[in-house]
N, C-alpha and C positions, 0 to 999 in steps of 0.2 A: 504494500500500500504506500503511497505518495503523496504528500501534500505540501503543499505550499503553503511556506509560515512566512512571518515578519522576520528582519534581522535582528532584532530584540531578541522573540523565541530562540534564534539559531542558537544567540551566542548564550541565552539561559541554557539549551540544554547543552552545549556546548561543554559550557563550564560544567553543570551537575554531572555529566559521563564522566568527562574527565577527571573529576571529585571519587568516581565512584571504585578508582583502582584495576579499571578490568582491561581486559587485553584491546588495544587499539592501535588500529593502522592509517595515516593519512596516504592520502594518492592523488597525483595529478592523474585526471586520463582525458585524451582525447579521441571522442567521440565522431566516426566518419556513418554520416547515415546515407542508404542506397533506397531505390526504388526500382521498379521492373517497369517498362513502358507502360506497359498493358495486362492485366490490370494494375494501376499505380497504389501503391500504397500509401500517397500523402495525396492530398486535397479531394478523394472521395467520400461517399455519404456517409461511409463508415472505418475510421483509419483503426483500424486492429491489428496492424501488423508492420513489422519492420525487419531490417537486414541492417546490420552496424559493422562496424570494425573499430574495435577499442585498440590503442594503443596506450599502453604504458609503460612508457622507456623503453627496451627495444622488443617487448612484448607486443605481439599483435594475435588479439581474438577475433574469429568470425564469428557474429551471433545473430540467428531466428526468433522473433518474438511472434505470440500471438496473444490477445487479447480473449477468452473466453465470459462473454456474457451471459450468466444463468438467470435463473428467474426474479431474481431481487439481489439488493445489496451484499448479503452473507454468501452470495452465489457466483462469484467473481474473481476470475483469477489467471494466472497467464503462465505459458509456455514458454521454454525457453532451453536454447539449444543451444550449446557454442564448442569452438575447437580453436588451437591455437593453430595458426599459418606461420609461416617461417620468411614470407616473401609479402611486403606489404604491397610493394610495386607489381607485382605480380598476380598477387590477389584481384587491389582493385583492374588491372586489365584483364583477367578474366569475367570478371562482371561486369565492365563493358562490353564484354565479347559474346552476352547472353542477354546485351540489351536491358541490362540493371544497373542503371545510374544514379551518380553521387547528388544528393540534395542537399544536403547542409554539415556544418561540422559545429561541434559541440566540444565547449573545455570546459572542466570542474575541478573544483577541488572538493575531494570526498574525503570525511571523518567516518570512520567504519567502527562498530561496539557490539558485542557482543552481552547482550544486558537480559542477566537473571539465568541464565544458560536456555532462555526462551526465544527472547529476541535478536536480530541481525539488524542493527538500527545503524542508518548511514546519515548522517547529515553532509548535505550537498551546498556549495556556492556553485552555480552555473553562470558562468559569463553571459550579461545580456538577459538574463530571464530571472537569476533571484536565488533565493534562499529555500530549502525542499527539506524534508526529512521524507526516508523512504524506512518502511518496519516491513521485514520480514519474519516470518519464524523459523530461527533457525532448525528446528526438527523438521525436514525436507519430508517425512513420511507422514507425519501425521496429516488426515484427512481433512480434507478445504473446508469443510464447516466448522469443525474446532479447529482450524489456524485462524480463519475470518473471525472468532467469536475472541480468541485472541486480541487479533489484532486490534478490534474496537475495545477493548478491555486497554489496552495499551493509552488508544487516541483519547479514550476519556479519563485516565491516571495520571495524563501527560497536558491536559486541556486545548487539544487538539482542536482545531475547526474541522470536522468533518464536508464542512460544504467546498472546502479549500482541496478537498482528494485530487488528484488529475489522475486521469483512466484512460489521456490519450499519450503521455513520455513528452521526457523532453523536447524529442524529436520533432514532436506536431507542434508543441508549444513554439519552436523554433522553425520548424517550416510555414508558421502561419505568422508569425514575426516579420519573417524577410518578406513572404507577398501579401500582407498587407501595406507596404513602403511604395508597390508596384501600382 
């Protein structure tokens, strides 16, 4: 889950993680987002999906997301798929060569925490779009209805804006930035 807080918020929880002793990792990474001609993944009636390539230092991931919509809010949750490539120039020319091209790029600086050995709680500075906290759980097996009941269990310990969630990523937040100027 993701939302977008005030800089205030960032730097309260900022400080309390940091306060709290537990294992943390900061990370720049920059974020290259792709799309397919046909069907496109950004500016349709429903942007659920994306293709990225993260670099961080000389690490480059390939990564598949999908958005899955269920039937209400506790019923939401997304796929995701990734490998590392060894060739970043190489990579992107293969997906030009299949006719999935590059839309935007994305830099952050990411605060990562691992809090209560429940949650995966990232706090994000994204250039150009703001201040985010993303809450996973980190138990990958337990099932989508109790990680979601979680997760708002968290938004509301934390005084979270629930209305502030984004369900469409950085990516849309920032391909609808740049053509909106257009």
């Amino acid at each position: 889950m993701k939302i977008e807080i005030e800089e205030e918020k960032y730097n309260e929880l900022l400080e309390l993680l940091n306060k709290e002793n537990i294992k943390h990792i900061t990370k720049k990474q920059h974020d290259i987002y792709f799309s397919p001609e046909n069907p496109k993944f950004f500016g349709e009636d429903i942007d659920d999906e994306c293709i990225r390539i993260r670099v961080e230092g000389n690490k480059y991931i390939l990564c598949y997301k999908k958005i899955y919509f269920g039937k209400d809010e506790n019923d939401i949750h997304i796929a995701e798929y990734e490998t590392e490539v060894s060739n970043l120039e190489a990579t992107i020319n293969i997906l030009k060569g299949v006719r999935i091209n590059k839309i935007c790029d994305l830099i952050k600086k990411r605060d990562s925490y691992i809090y209560k050995n429940i949650y995966e709680i990232s706090l994000d500075k994204v250039e150009d779009l703001g201040y985010f906290i993303e809450i996973e759980i980190y138990d990958k097996e337990l099932p989508i209805k109790e990680a979601n009941k979680l997760l708002l269990e968290f938004v509301k310990e934390f005084s979270l804006d629930i209305t502030k969630r984004n369900l469409k990523g950085y990516s849309y937040l920032m391909y609808e930035k740049l053509n909106s100027k257009n």
